[in-house]
C-alpha positions in Angstrom: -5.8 -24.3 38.9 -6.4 -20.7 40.4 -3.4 -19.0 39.3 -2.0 -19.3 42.9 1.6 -21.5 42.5 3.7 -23.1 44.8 6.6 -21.9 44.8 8.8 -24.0 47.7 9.3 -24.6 51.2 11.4 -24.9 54.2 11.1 -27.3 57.8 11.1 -25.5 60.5 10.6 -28.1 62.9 10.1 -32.2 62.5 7.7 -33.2 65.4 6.9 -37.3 66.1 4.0 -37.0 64.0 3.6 -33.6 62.5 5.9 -30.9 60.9 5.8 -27.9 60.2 7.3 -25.9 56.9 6.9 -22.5 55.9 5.6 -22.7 52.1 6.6 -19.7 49.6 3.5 -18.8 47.2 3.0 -16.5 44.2 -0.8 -15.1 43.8 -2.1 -14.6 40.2 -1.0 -11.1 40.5 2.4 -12.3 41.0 2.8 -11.1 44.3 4.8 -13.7 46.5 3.8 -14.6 50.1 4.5 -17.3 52.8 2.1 -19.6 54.8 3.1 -22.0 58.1 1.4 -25.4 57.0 1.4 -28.1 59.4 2.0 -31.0 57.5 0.2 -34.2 58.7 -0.2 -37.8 57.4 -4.4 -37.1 58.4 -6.4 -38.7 61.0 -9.5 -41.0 60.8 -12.7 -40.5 63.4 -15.9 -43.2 63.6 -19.4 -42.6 64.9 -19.6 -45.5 67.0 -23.8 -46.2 66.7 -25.7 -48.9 68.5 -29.1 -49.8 69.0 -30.9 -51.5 71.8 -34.1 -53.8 71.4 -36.6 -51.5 70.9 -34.3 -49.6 67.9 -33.0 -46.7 69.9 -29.7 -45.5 68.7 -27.1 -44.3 70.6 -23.2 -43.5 70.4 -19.9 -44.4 72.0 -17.9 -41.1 73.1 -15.0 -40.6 74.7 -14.3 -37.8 77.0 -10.5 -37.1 77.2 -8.0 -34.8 78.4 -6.4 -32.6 75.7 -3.2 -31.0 76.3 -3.8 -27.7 73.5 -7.1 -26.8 75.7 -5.8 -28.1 79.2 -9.2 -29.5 79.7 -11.2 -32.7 78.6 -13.2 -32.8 75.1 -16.0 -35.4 74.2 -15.1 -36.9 71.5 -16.1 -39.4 69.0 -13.0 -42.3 69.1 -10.6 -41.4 66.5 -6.8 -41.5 65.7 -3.8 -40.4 63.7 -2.9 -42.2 60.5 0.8 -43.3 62.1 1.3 -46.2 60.5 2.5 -45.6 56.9 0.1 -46.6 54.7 -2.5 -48.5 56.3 -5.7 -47.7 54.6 -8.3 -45.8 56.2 -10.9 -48.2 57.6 -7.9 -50.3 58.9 -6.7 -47.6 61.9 -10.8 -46.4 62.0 -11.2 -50.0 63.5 -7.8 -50.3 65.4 -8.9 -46.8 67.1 -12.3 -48.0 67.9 -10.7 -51.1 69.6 -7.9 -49.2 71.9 -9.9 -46.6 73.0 -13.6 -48.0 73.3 -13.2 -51.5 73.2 -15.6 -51.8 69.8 -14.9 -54.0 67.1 -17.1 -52.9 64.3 -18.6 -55.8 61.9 -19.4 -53.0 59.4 -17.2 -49.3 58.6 -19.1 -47.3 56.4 -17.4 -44.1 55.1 -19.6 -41.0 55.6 -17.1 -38.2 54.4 -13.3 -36.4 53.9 -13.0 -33.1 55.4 -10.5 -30.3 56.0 -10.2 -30.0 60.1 -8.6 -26.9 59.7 -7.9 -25.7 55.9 -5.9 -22.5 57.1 -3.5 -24.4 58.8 -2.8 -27.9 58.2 -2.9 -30.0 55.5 -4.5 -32.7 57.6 -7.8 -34.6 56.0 -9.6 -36.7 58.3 -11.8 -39.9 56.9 -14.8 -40.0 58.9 -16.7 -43.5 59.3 -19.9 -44.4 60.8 -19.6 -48.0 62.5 -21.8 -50.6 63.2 -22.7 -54.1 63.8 -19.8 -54.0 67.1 -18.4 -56.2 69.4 -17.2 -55.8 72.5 -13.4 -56.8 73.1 -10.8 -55.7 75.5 -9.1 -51.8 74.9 -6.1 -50.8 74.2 -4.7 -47.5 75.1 -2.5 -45.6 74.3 -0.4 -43.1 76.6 -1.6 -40.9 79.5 -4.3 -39.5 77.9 -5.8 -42.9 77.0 -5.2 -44.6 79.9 -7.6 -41.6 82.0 -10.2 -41.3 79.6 -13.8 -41.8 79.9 -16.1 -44.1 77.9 -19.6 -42.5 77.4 -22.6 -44.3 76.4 -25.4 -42.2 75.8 -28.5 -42.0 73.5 -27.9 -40.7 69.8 -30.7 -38.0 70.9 -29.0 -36.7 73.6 -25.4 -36.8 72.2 -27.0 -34.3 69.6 -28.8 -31.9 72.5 -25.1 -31.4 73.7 -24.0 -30.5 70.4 -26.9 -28.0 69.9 -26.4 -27.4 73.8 -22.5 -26.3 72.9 -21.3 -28.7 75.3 -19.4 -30.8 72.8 -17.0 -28.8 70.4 -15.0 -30.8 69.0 -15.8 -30.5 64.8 -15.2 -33.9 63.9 -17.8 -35.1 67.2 -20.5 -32.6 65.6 -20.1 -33.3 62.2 -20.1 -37.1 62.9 -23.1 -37.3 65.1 -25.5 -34.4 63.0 -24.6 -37.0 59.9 -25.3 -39.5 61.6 -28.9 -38.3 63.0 -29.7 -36.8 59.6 -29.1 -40.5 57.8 -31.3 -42.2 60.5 -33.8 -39.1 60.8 -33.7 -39.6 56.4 -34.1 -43.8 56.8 -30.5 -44.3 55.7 -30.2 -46.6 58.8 -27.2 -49.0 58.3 
């Protein structure tokens, strides 16, 4: 592909969810060097968009404690892929469900990204949903249980973005897709 090969690796620690090996590479050069990766099965994220009578748009966030910052991030809802292959949209819509209480009618994929290419294998699948139904949530440990539903106008989730107040990537990238499609009259 690039010259670079793979040459092998060793676990250095098997988490719940995650692991992490340290990889052995050779560079086109052939000089050899060695990476941590966090390995990870990926995780799945949906913009949760609504819209009210007159045809305003606005978003489902959650705001949640996170144990790596010791503080609470606004998030869009989103989730691990834990369960062995279950396709994408399936856990997209089981995460909406535990931790907003959304059902969506419709999952429509808006991209695959790299959350953190220098570190993790991870690729997140990133949805935008629609046509929802309220039913009862779900949660999932501590976290969960504390967390705060947010309802607020698509407009104003973006301000914070632009505002820095929300910094989680996959929340910005969602909600600027998001705004772009409806500001571009790709409306679901």
């Amino acid at each position: 592909m690039t010259g670079f090969r793979h040459v092998g690796e060793r676990l250095v620690h098997q988490g719940h969810i995650w692991h992490v090996a340290v990889a052995e590479f050779e560079s086109p050069d052939g000089e050899r060097f060695e990476r941590d990766i966090v390995r990870s099965p990926g995780a799945v994220a949906a913009v949760p968009l609504l819209f009210d009578a007159e045809g305003n748009a606005s978003v489902v966030l959650v705001r949640q404690y996170r144990p790596p910052y010791d503080d609470f991030v606004i998030e869009i809802p989103a989730g691990m892929r834990d369960v062995p292959d279950e396709p994408t949209e399936i856990t997209a819509a089981r995460e909406l469900e535990e931790e907003v209480g959304l059902r969506p009618g419709r999952l429509d994929p808006l991209l695959q990204f790299f959350p953190s290419a220098g570190m993790t294998d991870s690729v997140l699948h990133l949805f935008l949903a629609t046509e929802l139904i309220a039913v009862d949530r779900n949660t999932h440990g501590p976290e969960e249980a504390h967390m705060e539903v947010l309802h607020l106008p698509l407009d104003e989730a973006v301000r914070m973005v632009i505002d820095g107040e929300i910094h989680d990537a996959k929340t910005i990238i969602g909600l600027l897709l998001v705004e772009r499609r409806l500001r571009e009259g790709d409306a679901p």
